[in-house]
Legacy VTK file of the C-alpha trace (Angstrom):
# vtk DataFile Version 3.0
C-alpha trace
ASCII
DATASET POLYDATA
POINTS 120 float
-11.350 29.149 22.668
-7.607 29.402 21.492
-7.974 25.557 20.764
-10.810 25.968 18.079
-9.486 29.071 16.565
-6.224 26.678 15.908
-8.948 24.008 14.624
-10.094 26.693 12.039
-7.514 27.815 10.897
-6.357 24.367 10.157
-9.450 23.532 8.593
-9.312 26.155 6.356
-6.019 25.392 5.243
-6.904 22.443 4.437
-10.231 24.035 2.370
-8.387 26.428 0.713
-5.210 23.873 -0.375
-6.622 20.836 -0.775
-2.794 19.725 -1.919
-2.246 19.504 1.542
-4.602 17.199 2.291
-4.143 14.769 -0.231
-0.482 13.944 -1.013
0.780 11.809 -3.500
1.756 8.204 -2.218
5.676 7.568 -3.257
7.476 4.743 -3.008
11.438 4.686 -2.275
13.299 2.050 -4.134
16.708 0.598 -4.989
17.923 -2.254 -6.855
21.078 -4.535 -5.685
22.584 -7.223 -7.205
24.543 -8.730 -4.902
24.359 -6.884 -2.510
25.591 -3.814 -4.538
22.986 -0.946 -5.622
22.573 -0.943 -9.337
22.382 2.652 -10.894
23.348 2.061 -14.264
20.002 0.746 -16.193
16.611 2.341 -16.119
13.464 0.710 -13.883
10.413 -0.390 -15.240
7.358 -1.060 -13.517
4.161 -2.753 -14.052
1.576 -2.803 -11.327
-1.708 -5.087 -11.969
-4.925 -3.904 -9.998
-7.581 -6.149 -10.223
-6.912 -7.327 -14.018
-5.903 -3.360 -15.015
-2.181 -2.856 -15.557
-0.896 0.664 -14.493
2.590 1.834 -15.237
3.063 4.179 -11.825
5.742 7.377 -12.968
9.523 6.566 -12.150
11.014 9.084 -10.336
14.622 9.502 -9.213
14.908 7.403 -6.397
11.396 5.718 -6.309
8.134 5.746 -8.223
4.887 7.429 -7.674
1.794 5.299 -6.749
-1.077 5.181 -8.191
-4.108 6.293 -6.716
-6.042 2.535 -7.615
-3.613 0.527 -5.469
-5.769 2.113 -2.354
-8.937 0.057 -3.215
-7.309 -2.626 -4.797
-8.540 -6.163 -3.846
-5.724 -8.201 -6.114
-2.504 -6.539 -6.575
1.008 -7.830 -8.612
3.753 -5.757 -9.491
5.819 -6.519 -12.386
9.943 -5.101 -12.059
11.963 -5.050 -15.108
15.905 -3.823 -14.875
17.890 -4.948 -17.838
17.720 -8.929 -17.791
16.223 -9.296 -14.512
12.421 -9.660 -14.698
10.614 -10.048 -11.713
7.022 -10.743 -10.323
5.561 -10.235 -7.278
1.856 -11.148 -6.586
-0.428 -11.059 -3.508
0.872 -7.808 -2.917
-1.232 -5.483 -0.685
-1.775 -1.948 -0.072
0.207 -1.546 2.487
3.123 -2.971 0.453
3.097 0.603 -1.114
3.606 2.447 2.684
6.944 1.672 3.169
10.837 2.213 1.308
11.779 -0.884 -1.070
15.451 -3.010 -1.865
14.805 -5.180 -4.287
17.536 -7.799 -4.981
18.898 -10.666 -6.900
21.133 -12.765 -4.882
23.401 -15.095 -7.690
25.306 -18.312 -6.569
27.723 -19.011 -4.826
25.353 -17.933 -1.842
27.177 -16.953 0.916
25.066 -16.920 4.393
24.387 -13.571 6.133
24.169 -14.015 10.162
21.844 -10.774 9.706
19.743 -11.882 6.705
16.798 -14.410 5.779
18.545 -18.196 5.177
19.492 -18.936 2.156
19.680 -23.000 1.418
23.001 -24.209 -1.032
LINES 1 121
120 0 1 2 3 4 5 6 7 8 9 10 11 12 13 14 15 16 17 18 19 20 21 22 23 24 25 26 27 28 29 30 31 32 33 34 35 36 37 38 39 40 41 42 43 44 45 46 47 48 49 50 51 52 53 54 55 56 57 58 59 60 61 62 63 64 65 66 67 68 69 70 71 72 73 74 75 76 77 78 79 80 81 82 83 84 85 86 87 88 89 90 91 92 93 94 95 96 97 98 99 100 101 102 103 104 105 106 107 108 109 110 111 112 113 114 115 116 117 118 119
């Protein structure tokens, strides 16, 4: 009995702030340049979902993702800071779950024992 009032009361939380059950997706992100985090120039984005472009909100630290990318079949994500301009296709859904470093990596390269290889 306790166990369904608690299921109730839950449900009509969720009835009566439907807020709570739909949050908005956000996506962490930082930008290095070798290896150092880049704070001075400002982020764009450009995400393509299924031939429509969508330019999510940047937010301090990350950006906010939009609602499409959940039923999106062919996703690429366009990242602009200053001169670097970079593309990322066959990008999935699940892409968008998780906290994001992006980096640029200029010669000399210098090999990591804890990162991906790097060829000379």
């Amino acid at each position: 009995m306790r166990i369904r009032a608690i299921i109730c009361l839950f449900v009509a939380c969720l009835i009566l702030h439907p807020s709570m059950a739909s949050q908005t997706a956000f996506v962490k992100l930082a930008f290095e340049v070798d290896g150092q985090q880049q704070l001075d120039q400002e982020i764009r984005l450009a995400i393509e979902i299924d031939g429509k472009t969508f330019e999510p909100k940047i937010v301090k630290g990350g950006f906010i993702v939009p609602a499409e990318v959940q039923n999106g079949k062919e996703i690429k994500l366009r990242f602009i800071w200053g001169k670097y301009d970079l593309s990322f296709r066959q990008m999935t859904k699940q892409h968008f779950d998780s906290e994001w470093v992006i980096g640029v990596k200029n010669p000399p390269f210098q090999e990591d024992p804890d990162g991906p290889l790097v060829s000379e």
